[in-house]
C-alpha positions as CSV (number, residue, x, y, z in Angstrom):
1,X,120.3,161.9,74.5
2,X,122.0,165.8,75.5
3,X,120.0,169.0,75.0
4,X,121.5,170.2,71.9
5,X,121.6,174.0,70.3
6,X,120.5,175.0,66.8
7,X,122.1,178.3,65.5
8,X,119.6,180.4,62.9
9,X,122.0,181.7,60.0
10,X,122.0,184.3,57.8
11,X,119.1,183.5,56.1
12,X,117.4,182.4,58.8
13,X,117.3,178.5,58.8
14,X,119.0,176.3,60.9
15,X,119.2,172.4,60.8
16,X,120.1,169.7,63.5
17,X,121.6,166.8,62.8
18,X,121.1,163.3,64.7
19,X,124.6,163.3,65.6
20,X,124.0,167.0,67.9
21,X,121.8,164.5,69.9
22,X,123.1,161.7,70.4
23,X,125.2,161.2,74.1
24,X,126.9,157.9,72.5
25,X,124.9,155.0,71.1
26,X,125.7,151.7,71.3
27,X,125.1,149.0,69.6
28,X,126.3,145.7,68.4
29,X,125.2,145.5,65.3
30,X,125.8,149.6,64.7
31,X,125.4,151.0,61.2
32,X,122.1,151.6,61.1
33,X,120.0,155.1,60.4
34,X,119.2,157.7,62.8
35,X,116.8,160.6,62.5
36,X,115.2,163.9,64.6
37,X,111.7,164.5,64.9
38,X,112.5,168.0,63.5
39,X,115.5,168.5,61.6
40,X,114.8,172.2,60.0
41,X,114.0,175.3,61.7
42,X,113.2,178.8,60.8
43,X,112.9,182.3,62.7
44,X,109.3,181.3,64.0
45,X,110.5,177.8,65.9
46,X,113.2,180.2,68.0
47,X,112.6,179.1,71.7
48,X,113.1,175.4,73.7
49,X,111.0,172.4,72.4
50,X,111.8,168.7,73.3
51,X,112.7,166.3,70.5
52,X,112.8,162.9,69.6
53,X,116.1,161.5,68.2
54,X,115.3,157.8,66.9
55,X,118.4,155.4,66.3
56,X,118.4,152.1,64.3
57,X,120.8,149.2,63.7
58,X,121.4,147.1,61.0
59,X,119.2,144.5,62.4
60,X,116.2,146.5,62.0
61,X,115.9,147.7,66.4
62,X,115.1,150.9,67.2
63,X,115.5,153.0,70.3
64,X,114.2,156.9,71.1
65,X,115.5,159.2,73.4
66,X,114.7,162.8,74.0
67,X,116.4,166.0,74.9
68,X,115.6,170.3,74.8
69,X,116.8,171.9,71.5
70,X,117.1,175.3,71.8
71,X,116.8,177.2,68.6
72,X,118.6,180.7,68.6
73,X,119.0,183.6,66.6
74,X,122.9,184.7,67.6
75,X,123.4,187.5,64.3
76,X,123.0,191.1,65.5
77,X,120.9,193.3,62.8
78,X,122.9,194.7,60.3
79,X,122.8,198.6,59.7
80,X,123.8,201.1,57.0
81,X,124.2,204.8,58.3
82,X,124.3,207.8,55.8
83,X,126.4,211.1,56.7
84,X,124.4,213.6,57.5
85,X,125.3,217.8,57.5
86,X,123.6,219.2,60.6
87,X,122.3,222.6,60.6
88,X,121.6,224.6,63.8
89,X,118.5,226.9,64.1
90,X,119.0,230.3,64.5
91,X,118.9,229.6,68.3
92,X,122.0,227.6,67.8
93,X,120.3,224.1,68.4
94,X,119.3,221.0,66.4
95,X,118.2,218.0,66.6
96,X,118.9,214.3,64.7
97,X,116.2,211.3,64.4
98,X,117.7,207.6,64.0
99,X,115.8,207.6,60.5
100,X,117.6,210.5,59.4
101,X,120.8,208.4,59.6
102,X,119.8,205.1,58.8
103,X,119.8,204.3,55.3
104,X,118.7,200.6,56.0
105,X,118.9,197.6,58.3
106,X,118.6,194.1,58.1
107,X,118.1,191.4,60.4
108,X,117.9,187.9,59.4
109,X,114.6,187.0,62.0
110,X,112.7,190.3,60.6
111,X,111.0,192.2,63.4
112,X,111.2,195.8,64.6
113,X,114.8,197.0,65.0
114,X,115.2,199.7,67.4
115,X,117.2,202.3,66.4
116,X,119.5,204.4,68.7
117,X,121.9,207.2,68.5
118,X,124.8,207.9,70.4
119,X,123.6,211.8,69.9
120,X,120.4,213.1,68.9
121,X,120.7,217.0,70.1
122,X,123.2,219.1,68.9
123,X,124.0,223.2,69.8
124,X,127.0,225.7,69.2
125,X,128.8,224.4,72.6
C-alpha cells in the first residue's frame, strides 16, 4: 500500500479509487477485484484516516494492506464584490465594511469565510 490523497471538488465530494492505493500487486493468477474500505468522502471526512485497500485474484485469495488517506479541500472560496460610491463625512473621512462589498461568496466545504479588504478607511488625502 502508499498513503494516497483525495481532492474535495466543487461540490464537495471526492472519491478514491483502489488503484490510488495500491504500491503494485502481484499476483499470478491477477484479474481479480479490488476495493477500499471508504471509497466516498464529503467536507466532514477532511483530515488523515487509515484505510484498508483489499485485493483479490481470480482464484478467489485475498490480501489487505493499509495506508493514510488524506482528504483535502484545495478550492479557495469564491467571492462576488459590488462597486460601491464612497462618500466622506463632512470631516472628510469614511469608512467601508467587507459586507458592504461583498455581494456573495461560496465555498464548496461551507463554513465562515472571512472577509477582508485591502482598504476599509478612506479621507480627502
Amino acid at each position: 500500500c502508499k498513503n494516497a490523497v483525495v481532492d474535495l471538488d466543487a461540490s464537495g465530494n471526492g472519491e478514491l479509487r483502489p488503484s490510488a492505493m495500491d504500491a503494485g500487486t502481484i499476483d499470478n493468477c491477477p484479474g481479480g477485484p479490488s476495493s477500499v474500505s471508504q471509497q466516498f468522502f464529503n467536507c466532514a471526512d477532511r483530515g488523515t484516516r487509515r484505510l484498508t485497500l483489499t485485493i483479490s485474484d481470480m482464484g478467489g485469495n485475498q490480501d489487505q494492506c493499509e495506508s493514510d488517506v488524506t482528504i483535502q479541500d484545495r478550492l479557495p472560496p469564491a467571492a462576488t464584490c459590488n462597486d460601491q460610491v464612497i462618500v466622506l463625512n463632512d470631516a472628510g473621512r469614511a469608512s467601508v465594511d467587507p459586507d458592504d462589498v461583498t455581494a456573495g461568496t461560496f465555498d464548496n466545504c461551507g463554513g465562515p469565510i472571512l472577509t477582508t479588504l485591502s482598504q476599509r478607511q478612506f479621507t480627502c488625502a
